[in-house]
C-alpha positions in Angstrom: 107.2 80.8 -156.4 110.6 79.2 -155.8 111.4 77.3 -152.8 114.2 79.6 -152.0 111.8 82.7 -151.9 109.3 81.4 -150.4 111.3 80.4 -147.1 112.2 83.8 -147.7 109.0 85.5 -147.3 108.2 83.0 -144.6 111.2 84.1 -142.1 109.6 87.3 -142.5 106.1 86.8 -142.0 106.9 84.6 -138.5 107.6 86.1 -135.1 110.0 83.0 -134.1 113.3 83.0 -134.5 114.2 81.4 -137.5 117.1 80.9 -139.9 117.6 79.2 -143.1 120.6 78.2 -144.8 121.4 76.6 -147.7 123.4 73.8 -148.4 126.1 74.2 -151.0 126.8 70.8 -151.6 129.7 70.4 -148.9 129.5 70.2 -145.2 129.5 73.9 -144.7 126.1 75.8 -144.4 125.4 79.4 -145.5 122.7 81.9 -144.2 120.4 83.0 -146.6 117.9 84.3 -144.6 116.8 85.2 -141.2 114.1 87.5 -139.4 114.5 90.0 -137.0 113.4 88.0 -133.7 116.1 85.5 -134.6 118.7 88.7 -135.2 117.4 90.2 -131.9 118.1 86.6 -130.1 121.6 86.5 -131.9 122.4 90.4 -130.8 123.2 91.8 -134.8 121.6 95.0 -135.4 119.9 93.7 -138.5 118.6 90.6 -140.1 120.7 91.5 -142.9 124.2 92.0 -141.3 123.5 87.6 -141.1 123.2 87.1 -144.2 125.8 84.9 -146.0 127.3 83.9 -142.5 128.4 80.3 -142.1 125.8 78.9 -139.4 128.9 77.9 -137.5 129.5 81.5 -136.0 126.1 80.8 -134.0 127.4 77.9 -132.7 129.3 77.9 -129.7 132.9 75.5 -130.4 131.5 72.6 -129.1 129.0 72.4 -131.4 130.9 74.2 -134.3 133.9 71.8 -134.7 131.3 68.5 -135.2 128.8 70.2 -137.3 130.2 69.4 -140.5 130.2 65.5 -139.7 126.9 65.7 -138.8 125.8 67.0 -142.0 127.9 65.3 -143.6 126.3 62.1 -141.9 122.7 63.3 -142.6 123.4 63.7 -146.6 125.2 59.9 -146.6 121.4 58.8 -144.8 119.5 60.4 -147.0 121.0 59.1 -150.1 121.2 55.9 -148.3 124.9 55.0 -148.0 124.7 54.7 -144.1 121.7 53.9 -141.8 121.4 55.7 -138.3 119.1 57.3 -136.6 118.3 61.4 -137.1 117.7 64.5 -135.1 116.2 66.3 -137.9 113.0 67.9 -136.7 113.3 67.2 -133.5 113.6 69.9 -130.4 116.5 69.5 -128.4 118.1 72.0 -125.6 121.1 73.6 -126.9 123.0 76.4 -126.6 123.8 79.2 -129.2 126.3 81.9 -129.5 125.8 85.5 -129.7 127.5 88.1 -131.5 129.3 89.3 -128.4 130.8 85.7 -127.4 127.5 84.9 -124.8 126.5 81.5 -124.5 122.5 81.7 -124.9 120.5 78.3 -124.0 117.8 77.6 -126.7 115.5 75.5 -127.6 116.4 74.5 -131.6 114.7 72.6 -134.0 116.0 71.9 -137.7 114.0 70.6 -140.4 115.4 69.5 -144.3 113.6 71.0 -147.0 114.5 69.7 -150.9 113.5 70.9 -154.4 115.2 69.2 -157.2 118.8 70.2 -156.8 118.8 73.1 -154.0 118.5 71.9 -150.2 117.9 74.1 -147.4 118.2 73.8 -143.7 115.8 75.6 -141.8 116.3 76.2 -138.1 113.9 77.5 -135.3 114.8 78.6 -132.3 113.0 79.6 -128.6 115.0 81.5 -126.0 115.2 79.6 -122.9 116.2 82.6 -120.6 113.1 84.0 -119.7 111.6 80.1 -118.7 115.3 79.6 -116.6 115.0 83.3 -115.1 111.2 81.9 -114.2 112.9 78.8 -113.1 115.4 80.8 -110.7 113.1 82.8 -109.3 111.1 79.7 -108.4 113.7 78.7 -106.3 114.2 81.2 -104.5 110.8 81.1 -103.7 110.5 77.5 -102.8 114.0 78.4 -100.6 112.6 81.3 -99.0 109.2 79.3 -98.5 111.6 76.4 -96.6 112.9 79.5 -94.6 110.2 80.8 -93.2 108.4 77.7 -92.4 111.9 76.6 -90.6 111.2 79.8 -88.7 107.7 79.1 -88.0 108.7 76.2 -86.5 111.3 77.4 -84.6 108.9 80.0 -83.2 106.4 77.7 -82.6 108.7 75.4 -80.2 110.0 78.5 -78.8 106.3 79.4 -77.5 105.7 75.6 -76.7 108.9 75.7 -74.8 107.4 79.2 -73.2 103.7 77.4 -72.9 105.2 74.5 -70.6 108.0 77.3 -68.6 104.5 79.1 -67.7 102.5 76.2 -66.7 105.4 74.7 -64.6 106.1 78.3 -62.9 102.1 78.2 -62.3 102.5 75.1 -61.0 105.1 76.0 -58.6 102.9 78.9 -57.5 100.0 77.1 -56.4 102.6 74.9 -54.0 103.7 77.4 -52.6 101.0 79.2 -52.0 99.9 75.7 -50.8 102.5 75.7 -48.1 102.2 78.8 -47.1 98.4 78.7 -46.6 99.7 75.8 -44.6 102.2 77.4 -42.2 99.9 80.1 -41.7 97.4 77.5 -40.3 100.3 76.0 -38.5 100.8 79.3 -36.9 97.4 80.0 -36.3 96.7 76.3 -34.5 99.8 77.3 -32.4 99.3 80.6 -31.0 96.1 78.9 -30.4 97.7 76.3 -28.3 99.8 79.1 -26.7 97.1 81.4 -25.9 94.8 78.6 -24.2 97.9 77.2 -22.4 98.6 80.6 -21.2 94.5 81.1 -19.8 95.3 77.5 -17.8 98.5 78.9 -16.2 96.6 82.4 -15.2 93.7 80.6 -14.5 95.7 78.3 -11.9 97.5 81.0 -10.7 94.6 82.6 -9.7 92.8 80.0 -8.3 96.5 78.9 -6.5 96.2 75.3 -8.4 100.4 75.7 -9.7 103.1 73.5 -8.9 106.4 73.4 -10.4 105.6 70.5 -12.2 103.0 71.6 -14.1 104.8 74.9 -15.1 107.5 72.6 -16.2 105.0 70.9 -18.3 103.7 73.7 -19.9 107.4 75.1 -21.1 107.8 71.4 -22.5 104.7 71.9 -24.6 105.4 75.5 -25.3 108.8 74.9 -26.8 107.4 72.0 -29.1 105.0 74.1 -30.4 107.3 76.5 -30.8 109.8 74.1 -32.4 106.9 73.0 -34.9 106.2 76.4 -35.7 109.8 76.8 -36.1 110.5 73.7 -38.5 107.0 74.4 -40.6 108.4 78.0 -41.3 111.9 76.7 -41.9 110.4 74.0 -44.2 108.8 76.6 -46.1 111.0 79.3 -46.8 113.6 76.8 -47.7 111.6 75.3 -50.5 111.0 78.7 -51.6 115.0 79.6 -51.8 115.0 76.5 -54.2 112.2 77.5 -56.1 113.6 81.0 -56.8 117.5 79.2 -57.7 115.6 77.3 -60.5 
């Protein structure tokens, strides 16, 4: 079996996209055959409608208007006129162009097959859109993973910052409460005072021990109780109106 028919029958047989051209002794490169992945990947309806194509019209322009100094270069190496270095069977990340004019990034990889006289190119390629499509939605995962940890933190200061408002307004509970269990002993020790002064004046009323002096003595003492009552309860509810304008 010829070399030509057996690239043939092996474009057929694999499920890559592949493509094989055949050199015509120029620059230029003509298809001469081609499976059905690679005509899916290129958007013809048939492997056949490629045939005879110049590769070129797979190539996007940028490509297209160097490729024949390329191969032009590569023949020159091979029959050893010039010495540089090759891509020839390497992968490398291109991009190709469809039938309708859309840029499609591949993954190609050309190897350069001889038999006597004929020489053939033969190209595989990989569609890198359903890896980038992976790629993108990996992103967005990653940027939605960024975003919701940003919002877990966010909520997490937010109850801190609620954690510490609690414990403070707890705190200010337990001083008033504090001062208010205080006043009310305040109050208590003074009506205290107040009653037991009172049993001494009826007591020396009714035993006729009074002078003016000693009721004198008793208003004294009554109206600093009743002033320390007074400043106690002030204290309190004034440390309270604070509280509540915080």
């Amino acid at each position: 079996m010829q070399v030509r028919e057996t690239l043939e029958v092996l474009t057929e047989r694999l499920q890559v996209a592949m493509v094989v051209c055949e050199h015509n002794g120029e620059s230029s490169l003509t298809i001469i055959a081609v499976n059905n992945s690679a005509a899916m990947l290129f958007g013809y309806p048939t492997s056949k409608s490629m045939i005879g194509m110049d590769v070129k019209s797979l190539m996007p322009q940028k490509y297209a208007e160097h490729h024949d100094s390329h191969i032009d270069k590569h023949m020159k190496r091979r029959q050893g006129i010039v010495h540089h270095s090759t891509i020839m069977g390497q992968w490398r990340d291109l991009e190709a162009m469809s039938k309708s004019g859309e840029a499609i990034p591949v993954l190609a990889n050309v190897a350069d097959v001889q038999n006597s006289e004929e020489r053939f190119f033969v190209a595989i390629f990989q569609d890198r859109r359903p890896w980038m499509r992976k790629k993108e939605q990996l992103e967005e995962s990653m940027m939605s993973l960024a975003a919701a940890k940003e919002q877990a933190e966010q909520a997490h200061q937010q109850a801190e910052e609620a954690r510490k408002e609690a414990e403070n307004n707890l705190l200010k509970q337990k001083k008033l409460s504090a001062q208010v269990n205080l006043l009310r002993q305040i109050f208590g020790a003074t009506v205290g005072l107040v009653v037991l002064l009172a049993l001494l004046v009826v007591v020396g009323w009714s035993f006729g021990e009074h002078d003016k002096e000693s009721l004198a003595m008793f208003e004294r003492i009554l109206l600093v109780l009743t002033g320390m009552l007074g400043s106690a309860m002030a204290g309190v509810f004034e440390t309270r109106g604070g509280k509540e304008k915080e």
